[in-house]
C-alpha positions as CSV (number, residue, x, y, z in Angstrom):
1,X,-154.2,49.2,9.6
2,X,-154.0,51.0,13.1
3,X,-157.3,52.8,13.0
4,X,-157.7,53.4,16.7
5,X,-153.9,54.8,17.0
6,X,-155.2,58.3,15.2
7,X,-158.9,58.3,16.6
8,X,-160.0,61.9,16.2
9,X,-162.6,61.3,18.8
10,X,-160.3,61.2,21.5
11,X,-160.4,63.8,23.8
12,X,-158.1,64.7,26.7
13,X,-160.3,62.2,29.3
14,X,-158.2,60.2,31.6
15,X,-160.4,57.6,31.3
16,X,-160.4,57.6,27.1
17,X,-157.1,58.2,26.7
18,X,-156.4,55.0,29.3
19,X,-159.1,53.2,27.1
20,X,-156.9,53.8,24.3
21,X,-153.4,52.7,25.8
22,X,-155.3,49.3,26.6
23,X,-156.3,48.9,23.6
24,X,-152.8,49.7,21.2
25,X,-151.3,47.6,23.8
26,X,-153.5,44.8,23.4
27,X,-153.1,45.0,19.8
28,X,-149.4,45.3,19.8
29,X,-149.1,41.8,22.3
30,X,-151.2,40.2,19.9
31,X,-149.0,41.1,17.1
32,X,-146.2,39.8,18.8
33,X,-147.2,36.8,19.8
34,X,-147.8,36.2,16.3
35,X,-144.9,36.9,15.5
36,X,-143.6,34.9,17.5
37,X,-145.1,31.7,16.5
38,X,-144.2,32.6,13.0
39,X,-140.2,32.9,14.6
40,X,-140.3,30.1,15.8
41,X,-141.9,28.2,12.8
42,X,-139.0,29.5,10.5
43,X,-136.3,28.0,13.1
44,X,-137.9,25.3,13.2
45,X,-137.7,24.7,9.5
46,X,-133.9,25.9,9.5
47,X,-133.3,23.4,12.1
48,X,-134.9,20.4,10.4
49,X,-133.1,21.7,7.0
50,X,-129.8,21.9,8.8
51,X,-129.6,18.5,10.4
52,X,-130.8,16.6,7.2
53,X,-127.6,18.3,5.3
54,X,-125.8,17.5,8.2
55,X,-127.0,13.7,7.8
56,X,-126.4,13.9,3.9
57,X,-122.8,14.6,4.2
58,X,-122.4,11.7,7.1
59,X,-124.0,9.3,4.4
């Protein structure tokens, strides 16, 4: 799943081992932005759930 975390190839270069920070980082934002969509889709749902009880028991 995270084949560029445990790259053999990389070597102690500066300028490969930044490469690599860039790119795990990259990954993980992306990640949690989906998360985040997905968070926010669930408390949606909740939400919508919640007020139609709520509007069942005023009925």
């Amino acid at each position: 799943m995270f084949p560029f975390w445990f790259n053999p190839c990389l070597s102690s270069d500066t300028n490969q081992f930044k490469t690599h920070q860039e790119r795990k980082l990259k990954f993980l934002k992306m990640m949690r932005d989906g998360l985040e969509a997905r968070l926010a889709a669930l408390n949606a749902a909740i939400e919508t759930i919640e007020r139609q009880m709520r509007q069942e028991d005023t009925v």
